[in-house]
C-alpha positions as MATLAB code, in Angstrom:
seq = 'XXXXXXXXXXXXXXXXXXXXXXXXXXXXXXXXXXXXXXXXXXXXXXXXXXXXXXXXXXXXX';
ca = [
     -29.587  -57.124  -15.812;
     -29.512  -59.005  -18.877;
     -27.165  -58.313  -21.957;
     -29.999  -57.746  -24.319;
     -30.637  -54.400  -21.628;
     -27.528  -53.004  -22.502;
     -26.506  -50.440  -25.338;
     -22.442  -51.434  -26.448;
     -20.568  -49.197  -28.384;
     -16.334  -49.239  -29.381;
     -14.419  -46.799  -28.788;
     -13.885  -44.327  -31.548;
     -10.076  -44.846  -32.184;
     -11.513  -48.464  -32.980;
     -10.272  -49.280  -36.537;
     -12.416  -50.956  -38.997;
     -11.506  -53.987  -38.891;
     -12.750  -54.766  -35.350;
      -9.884  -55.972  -34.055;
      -8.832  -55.919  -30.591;
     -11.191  -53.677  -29.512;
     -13.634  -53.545  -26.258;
     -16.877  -52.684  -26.031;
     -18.419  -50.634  -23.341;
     -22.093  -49.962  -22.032;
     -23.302  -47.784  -19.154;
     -25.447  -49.131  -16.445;
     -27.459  -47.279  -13.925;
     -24.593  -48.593  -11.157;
     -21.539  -49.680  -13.435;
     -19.740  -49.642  -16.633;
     -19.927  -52.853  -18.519;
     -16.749  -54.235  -20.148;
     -16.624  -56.509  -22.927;
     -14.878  -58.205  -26.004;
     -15.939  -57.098  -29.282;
     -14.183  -59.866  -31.021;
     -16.182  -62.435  -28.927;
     -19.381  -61.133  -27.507;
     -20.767  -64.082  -26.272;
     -18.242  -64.629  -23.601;
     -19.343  -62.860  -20.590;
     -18.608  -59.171  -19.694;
     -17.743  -57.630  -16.762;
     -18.445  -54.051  -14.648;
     -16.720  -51.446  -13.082;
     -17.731  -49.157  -10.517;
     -18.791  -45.561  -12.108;
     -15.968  -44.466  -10.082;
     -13.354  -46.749  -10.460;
     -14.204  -46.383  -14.369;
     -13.532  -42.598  -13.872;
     -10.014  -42.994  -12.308;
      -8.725  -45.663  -15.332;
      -9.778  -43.541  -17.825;
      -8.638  -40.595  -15.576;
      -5.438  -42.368  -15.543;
      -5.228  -43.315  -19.545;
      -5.206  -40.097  -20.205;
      -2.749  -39.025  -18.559;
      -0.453  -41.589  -20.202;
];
């Protein structure tokens, strides 16, 4: 799959400014993880499940 394939968005608690912030796009298989401050760098996936528990788990936090 190629990063030009993929539709980012932040998070909506993301300030303004950008900072510190990921970036997240859903794949048919996975949930793509990435840097907003530096999207060249590469991004990684989770698992549709394993994304479920950590933001399962946030949550609850």
């Amino acid at each position: 799959m190629s990063k030009t394939e993929l539709v980012w968005f932040k998070s909506s608690h993301s300030g303004s400014s950008g900072d510190d912030c990921i970036e997240i796009a859903v794949a048919e298989q996975a949930i793509c993880v990435r840097d907003s401050k530096d999207v060249t760098r590469p991004h990684f996936a989770v698992g549709r499940a394993e994304w479920a528990r950590f933001v399962g788990f946030v949550a609850e936090a």
